[in-house]
N, C-alpha and C positions, 0 to 999 in steps of 0.2 A: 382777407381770410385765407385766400388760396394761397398767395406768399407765404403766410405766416406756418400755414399747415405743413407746404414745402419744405421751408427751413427745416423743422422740427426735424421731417422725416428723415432730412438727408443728417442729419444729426446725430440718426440711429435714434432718438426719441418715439416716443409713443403716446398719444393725446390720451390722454383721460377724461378731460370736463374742457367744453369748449362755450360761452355765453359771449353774447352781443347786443347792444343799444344803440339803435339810432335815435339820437335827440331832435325831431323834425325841426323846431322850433328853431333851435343854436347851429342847427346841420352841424353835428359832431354826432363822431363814431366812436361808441365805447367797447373796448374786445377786451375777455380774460380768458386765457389759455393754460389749465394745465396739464402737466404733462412730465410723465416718466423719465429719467434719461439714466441711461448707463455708465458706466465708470467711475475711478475712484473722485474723492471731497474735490480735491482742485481742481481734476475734471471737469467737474459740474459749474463750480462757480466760472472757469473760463466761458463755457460756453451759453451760461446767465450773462456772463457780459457782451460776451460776442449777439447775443441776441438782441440786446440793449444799442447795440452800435447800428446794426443791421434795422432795425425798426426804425430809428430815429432816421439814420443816413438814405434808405431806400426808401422808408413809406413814410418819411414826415411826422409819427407819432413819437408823443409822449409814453414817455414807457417807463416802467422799473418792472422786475426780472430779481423774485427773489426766491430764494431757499428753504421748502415747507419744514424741510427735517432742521434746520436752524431757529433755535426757540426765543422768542421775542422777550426781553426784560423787560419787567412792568415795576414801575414805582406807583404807591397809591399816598394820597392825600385825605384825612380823613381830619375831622374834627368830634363830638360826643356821640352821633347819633350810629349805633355801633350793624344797622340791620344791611346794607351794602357789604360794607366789610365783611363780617361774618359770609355772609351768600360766597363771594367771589374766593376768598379763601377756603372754603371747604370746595368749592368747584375748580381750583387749580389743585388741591391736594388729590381730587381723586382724579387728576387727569383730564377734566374735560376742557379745559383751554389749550392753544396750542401755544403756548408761550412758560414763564416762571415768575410768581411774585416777590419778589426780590426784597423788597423794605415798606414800611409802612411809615408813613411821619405824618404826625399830628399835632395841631396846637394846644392840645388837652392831653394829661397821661391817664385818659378816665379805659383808653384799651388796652394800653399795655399788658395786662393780665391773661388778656383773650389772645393777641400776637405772641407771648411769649409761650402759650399753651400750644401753639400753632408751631412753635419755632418760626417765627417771622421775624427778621428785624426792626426793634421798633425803635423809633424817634423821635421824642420830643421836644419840638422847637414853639419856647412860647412867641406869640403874637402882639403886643402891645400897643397901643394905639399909635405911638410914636414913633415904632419902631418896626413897623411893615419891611421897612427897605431889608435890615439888617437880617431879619427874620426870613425873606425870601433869598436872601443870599446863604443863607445855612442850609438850606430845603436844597437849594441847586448842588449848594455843594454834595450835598449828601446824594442825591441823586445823580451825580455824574460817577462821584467812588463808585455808585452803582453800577454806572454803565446802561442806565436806562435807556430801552427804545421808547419807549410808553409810558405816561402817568395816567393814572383814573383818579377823578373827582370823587369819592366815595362819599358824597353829600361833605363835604368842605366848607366850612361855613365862611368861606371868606373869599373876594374878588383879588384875582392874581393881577398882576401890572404888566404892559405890552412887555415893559423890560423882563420878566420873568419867562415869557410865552416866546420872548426870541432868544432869551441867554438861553435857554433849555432846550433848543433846538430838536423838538422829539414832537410828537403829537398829543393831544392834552384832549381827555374826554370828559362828561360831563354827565351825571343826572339831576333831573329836577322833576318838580311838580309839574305836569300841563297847566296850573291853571295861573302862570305868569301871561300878560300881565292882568289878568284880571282880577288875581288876590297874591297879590306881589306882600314881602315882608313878613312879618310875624303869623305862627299860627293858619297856614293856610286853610288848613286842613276846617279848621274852626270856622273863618271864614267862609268856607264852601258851606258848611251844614247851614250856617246861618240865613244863607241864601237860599237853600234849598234845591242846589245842581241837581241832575241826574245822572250826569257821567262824571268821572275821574278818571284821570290819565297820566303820566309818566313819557320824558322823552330821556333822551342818550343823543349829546350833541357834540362835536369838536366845540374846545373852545378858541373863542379870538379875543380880540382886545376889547369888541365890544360886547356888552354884556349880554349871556340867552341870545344870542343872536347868531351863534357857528352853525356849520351847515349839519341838518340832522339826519341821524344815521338809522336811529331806530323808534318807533312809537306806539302806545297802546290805550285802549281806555276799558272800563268795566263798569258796569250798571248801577245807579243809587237807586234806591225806593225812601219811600216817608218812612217805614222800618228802620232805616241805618241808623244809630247813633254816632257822634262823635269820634267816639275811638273804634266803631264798625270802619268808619272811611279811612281813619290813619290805619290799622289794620291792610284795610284793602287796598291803600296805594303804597302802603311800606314792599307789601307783594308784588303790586305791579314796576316797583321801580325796582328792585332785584330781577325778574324778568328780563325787562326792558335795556336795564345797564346791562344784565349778562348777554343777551345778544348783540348788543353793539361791539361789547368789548369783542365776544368771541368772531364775528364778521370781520373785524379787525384786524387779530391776528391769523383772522385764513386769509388774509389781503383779497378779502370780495368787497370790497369800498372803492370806488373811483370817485375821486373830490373834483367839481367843476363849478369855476365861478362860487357859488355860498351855497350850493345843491350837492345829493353824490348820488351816484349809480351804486346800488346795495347788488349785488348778483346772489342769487341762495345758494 
């Protein structure tokens, strides 16, 4: 910490927000540092890099050293269920993400109307049983025109392939129901009433190859009573996973996520 504070200073920088985790368990040390720094665009990035060398080479860490005023491209993946979507786009239009939603693609053209009222790019790439490969190959493409840093799952109704999550070379987020796997597949929501839960919940997770199993970034849950109907719970967890998605995403692009092993350190 005193190294790193050093550098900074001699840098002419100035700390703004400085957070720290020690992992007892793993003995790993987690540090985020931001901080001001003077002069002009390539200024800055030199000395993002030179920082990057300097951590690695003197203190053994893992590092990346990025640029808050450099705004992250977001590709999204959606399939019918249009309440995600909707959320995340009117919260990048008014500014609250620090990133841009760049294109929308979907195996259904049931949003197109809603994207194009948004000025979003949209994309329709159908999905066919036969034809996953071909179909994930159109998505990449469209997605790299883009320039994406980032895709979001906007409830996607469909499992991506190791080959897609490593051609895409970006980070890949997720929301789902909490109540995998205990009402895994159709109608969860229905499921739950049938049982009679008390809670529902919503996570936000990177994805990997295996499935609901990436390390989770964000999660929540809210109260049932014998009151709820039905569509009181899809209601109340359509909520909580806009919520839930929108702070994972947004933790994200403040780069307060450190990934370790299939865990992360969230910093707020």
């Amino acid at each position: 910490m005193a190294k790193v504070a050093g550098w900074i200073f001699a840098q002419g920088g100035n700390i703004l927000h400085a957070d720290q985790h020690r992992d007892a368990e793993e003995t790993v040390f987690f540090q985020r540092v931001e901080w001001s720094q003077p002069g002009e665009a390539t200024d800055v990035r030199g000395v993002a890099a030179s920082f990057e060398g300097m951590a690695r080479q003197e203190l053994g860490m893992n590092c990346r050293a990025t640029i808050s005023n450099e705004k992250t491209r977001v590709g999204m993946l959606v399939s019918k269920i249009p309440h995600c979507l909707q959320d995340l786009a009117l919260r990048f239009k008014r500014g609250e993400m620090r990133g841009e939603l760049n294109c929308v693609v979907s195996n259904h053209p049931d949003l197109r109307e809603f994207c194009e009222s948004m000025r979003l790019s949209f994309h329709h790439v159908e999905v066919k049983p036969d034809g996953k490969a071909e179909a994930e190959e159109r998505q990449l493409e469209i997605f790299k025109s883009q320039k994406v840093d980032l895709i979001v799952l906007a409830r996607y109704m469909q499992m991506l392939s190791q080959r897609f999550l490593t051609e895409a070379g970006v980070p890949v987020i997720n929301i789902h129901h909490s109540f995998l796997p205990a009402f895994a597949g159709r109608r969860p929501y229905h499921q739950a009433y049938a049982r009679g839960v008390k809670i529902i919940g919503a996570t936000a997770h990177y994805v990997t190859a295996i499935l609901d199993q990436g390390p989770i970034i964000a999660q929540d849950v809210v109260r049932i009573s014998h009151r709820h109907t039905v569509e009181d719970l899809i209601r109340k967890g359509q909520d909580l996973e806009q919520a839930v998605f929108a702070r994972a995403i947004r933790s994200h692009l403040e780069h307060r996520v450190l990934i370790y092993k299939n865990k992360t350190v969230v910093f707020d």
